[in-house]
C-alpha positions in Angstrom: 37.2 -62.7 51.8 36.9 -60.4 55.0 40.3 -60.6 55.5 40.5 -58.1 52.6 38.5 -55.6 54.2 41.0 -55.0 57.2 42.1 -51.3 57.7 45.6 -52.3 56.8 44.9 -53.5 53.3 41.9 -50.7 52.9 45.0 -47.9 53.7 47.3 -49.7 50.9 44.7 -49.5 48.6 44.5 -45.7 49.1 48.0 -45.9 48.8 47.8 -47.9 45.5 45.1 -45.8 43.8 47.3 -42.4 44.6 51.0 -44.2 43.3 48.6 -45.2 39.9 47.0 -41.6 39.7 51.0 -39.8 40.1 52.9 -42.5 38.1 50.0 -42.8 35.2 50.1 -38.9 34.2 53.3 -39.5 32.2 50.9 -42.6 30.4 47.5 -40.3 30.2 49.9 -37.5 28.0 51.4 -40.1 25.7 48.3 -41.9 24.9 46.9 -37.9 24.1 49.5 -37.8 21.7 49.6 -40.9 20.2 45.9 -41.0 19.3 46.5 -37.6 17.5 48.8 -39.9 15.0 45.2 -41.8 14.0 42.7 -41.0 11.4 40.5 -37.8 12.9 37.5 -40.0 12.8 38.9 -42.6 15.0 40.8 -41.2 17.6 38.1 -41.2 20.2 37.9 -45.0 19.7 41.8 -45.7 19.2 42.1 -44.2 22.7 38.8 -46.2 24.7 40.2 -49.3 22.8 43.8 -48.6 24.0 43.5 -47.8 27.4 40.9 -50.9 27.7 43.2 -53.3 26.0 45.9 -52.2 28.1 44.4 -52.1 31.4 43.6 -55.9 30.6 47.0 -56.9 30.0 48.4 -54.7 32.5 46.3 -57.4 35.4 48.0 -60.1 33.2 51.3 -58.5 33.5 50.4 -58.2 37.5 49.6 -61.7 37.9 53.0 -62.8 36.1 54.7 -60.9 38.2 53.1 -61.9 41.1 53.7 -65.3 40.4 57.3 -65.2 38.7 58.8 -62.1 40.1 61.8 -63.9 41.3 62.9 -65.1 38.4 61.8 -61.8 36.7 64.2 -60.4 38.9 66.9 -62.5 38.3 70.1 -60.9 36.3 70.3 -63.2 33.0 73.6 -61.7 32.2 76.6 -59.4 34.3 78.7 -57.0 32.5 81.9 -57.3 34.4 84.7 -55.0 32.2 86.1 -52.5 34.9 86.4 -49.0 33.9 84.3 -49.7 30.6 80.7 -51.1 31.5 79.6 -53.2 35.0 76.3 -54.5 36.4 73.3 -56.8 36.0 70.9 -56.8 33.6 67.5 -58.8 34.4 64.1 -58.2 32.6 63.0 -54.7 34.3 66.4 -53.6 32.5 65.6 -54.2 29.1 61.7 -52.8 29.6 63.2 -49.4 31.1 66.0 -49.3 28.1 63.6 -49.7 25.5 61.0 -47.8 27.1 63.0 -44.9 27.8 64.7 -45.0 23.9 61.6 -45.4 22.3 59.7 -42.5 24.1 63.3 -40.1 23.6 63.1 -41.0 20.0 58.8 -40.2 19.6 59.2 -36.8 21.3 62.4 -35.3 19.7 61.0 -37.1 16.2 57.9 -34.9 16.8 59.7 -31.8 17.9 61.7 -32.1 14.6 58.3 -32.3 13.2 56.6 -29.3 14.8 59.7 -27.4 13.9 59.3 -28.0 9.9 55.4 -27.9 9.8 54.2 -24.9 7.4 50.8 -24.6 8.7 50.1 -24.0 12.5 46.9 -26.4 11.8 49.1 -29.9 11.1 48.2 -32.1 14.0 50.8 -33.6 16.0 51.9 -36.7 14.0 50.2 -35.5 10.2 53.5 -36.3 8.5 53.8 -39.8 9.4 50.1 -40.8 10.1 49.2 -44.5 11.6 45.7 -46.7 11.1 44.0 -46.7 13.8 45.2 -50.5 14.7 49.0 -49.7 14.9 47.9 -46.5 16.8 46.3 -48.8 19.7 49.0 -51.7 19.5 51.6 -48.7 20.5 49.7 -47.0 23.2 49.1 -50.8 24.6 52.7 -51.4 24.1 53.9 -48.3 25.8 51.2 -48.4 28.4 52.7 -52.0 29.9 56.5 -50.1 29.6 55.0 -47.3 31.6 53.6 -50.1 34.1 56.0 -52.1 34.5 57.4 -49.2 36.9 54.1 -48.6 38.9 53.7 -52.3 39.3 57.3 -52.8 40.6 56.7 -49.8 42.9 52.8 -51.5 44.1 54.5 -54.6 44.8 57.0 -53.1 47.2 53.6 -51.8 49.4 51.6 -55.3 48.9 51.1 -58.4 47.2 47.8 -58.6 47.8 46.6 -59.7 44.3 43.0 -58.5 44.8 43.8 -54.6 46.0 46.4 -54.2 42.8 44.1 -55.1 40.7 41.7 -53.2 42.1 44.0 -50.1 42.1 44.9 -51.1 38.1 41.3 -51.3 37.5 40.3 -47.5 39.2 43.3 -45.9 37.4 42.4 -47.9 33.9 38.4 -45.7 34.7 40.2 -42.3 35.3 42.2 -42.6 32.2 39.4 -42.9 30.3 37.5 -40.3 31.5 40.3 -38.2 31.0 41.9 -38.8 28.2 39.3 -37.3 25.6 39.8 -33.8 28.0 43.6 -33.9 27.7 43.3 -34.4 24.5 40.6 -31.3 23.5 42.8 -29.4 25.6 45.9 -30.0 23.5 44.2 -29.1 20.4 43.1 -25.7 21.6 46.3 -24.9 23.2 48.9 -25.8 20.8 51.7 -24.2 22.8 51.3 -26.9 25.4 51.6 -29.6 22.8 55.4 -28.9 22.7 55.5 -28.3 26.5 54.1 -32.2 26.6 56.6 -33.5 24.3 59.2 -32.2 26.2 57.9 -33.7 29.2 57.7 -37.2 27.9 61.7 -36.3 26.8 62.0 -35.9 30.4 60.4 -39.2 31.0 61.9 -41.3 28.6 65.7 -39.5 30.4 63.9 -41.1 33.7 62.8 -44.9 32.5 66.9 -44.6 30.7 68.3 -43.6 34.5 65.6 -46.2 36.5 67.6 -49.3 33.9 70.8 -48.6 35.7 69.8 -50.1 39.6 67.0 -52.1 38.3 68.9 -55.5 38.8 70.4 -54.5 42.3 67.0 -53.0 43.9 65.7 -56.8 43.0 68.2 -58.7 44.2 69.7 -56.1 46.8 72.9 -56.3 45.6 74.7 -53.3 44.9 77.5 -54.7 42.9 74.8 -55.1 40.1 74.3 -51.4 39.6 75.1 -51.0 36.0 78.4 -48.4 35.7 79.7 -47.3 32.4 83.3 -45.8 32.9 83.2 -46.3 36.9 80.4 -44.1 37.1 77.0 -45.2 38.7 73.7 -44.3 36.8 71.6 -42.9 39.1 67.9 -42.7 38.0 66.4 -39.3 38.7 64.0 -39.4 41.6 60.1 -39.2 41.4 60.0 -35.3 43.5 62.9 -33.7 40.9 61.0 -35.2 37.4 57.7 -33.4 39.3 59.1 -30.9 40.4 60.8 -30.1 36.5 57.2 -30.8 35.2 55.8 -28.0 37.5 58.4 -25.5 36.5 58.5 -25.9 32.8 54.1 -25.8 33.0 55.1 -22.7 35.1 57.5 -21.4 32.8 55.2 -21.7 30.0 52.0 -20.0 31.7 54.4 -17.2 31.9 55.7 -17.0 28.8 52.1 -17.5 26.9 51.0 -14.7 29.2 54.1 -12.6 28.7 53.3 -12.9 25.0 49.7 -11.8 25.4 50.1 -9.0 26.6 52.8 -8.1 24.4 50.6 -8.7 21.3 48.1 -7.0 23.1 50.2 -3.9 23.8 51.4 -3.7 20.1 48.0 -4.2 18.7 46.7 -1.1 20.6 50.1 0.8 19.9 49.4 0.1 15.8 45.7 1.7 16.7 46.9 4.4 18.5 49.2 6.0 15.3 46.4 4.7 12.9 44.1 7.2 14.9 47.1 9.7 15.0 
């Protein structure tokens, strides 16, 4: 048991806590959204009961891993037509296809849907509105696709069972202490709800790019990267889909402020020929 407590495992665990707190932001906004799809009255709980559930599994889903990562690893099936499609495809394939699909096809669904809305009141997800159980089953769902990624990348820094748990466990606390916040704030600032949509577009593009070298980072093979018409798919790296999610939050600071003061300077010109 001491042997936990050595200064190399207590820096990975820093480590671990700060990969979970970066990589679970993209997680935090789709479980605000999500929860928005539920009955008013339960949204509070569909989210605690979510992010609970999910934290739970997401241990189990460490401990498999852990324990059957090579064969996880291993490419169950090699597309080998040249010029058309090449590559491996192993489990963290098909969880970063799906993944990336599903979320691509939730924010552009609900994009169509702010779009067509009548009434600047309709909540994100009015039109097609879940019970509260279907609501928690897909934020649990999603939550292991989005972990799937921050598990692989812990497991490249330790195996340690103990300190990625651990790290699971703290992230799992600060999701729920946030989650109600982000959420309040994306009902007063409607604005932003199409700037988060857009991010989790962003997302699922990233989880769609991270399926191409899945099978070659695990077995370290480069002929498994997955080309379609000789060309590689290269998954966008973690500093350019931060650095597009500070710019477009940037971007739309600017514009809400731009559009302030506009309505603002139009308000008092209307005054001023009223007086006149």
């Amino acid at each position: 048991m001491t042997d936990l407590f050595t200064l190399e495992n207590l820096g990975h665990l820093a480590v671990l806590i700060f990969l979970q707190a970066v990589l679970g932001f993209d997680n935090l906004l789709y479980i605000s959204i999500e929860s928005q799809r539920a009955p008013a009255e339960r949204q509070k709980a569909v989210r605690f009961w979510g992010i609970i559930i999910a934290v739970a599994l997401r241990i189990v889903l460490l401990f498999v891993m852990v324990r059957l990562i090579g064969s996880l690893s291993t490419p169950f099936f090699v597309f080998d037509i040249p010029g058309i499609i090449e590559g491996g495809v192993n489990f963290a394939t098909v969880v970063f296809l799906f993944g990336g699909v599903f979320i691509m096809y939730t924010a552009v669904k609900e994009i169509g849907h702010m779009l067509s809305v009548e009434h600047l009141d309709t909540p994100i997800g009015a039109s097609g509105a879940k019970s509260a159980a279907r609501v928690v089953a897909t934020i649990v769902i999603m939550n292991l696709v989005f972990s799937f990624d921050s598990i692989l990348s812990a497991l490249a820094i330790t195996d340690v069972f103990v300190l990625l748990a651990t790290a699971i466990l703290i992230s799992g606390i600060a999701m729920l202490v946030l989650a109600d916040s982000v959420t309040t704030f994306l009902e007063k600032n409607r604005m932003y709800e199409v700037l988060g949509l857009f991010i989790l577009l962003i997302v699922g593009v990233v989880l769609l790019g991270e399926a191409g070298p899945a099978a070659a980072h695990a077995m370290h093979d480069d002929a498994l990267k997955i080309r379609v018409a000789g060309h590689e798919i290269i998954p966008m790296s973690k500093s350019t889909f931060y650095f597009s999610i500070v710019v477009l939050v940037i971007v739309e600071m600017v514009q809400s402020g731009y559009a302030r003061k506009l309505e603002a300077e139009r308000k008092a010109h209307v005054h001023k020929t009223e007086q006149g």
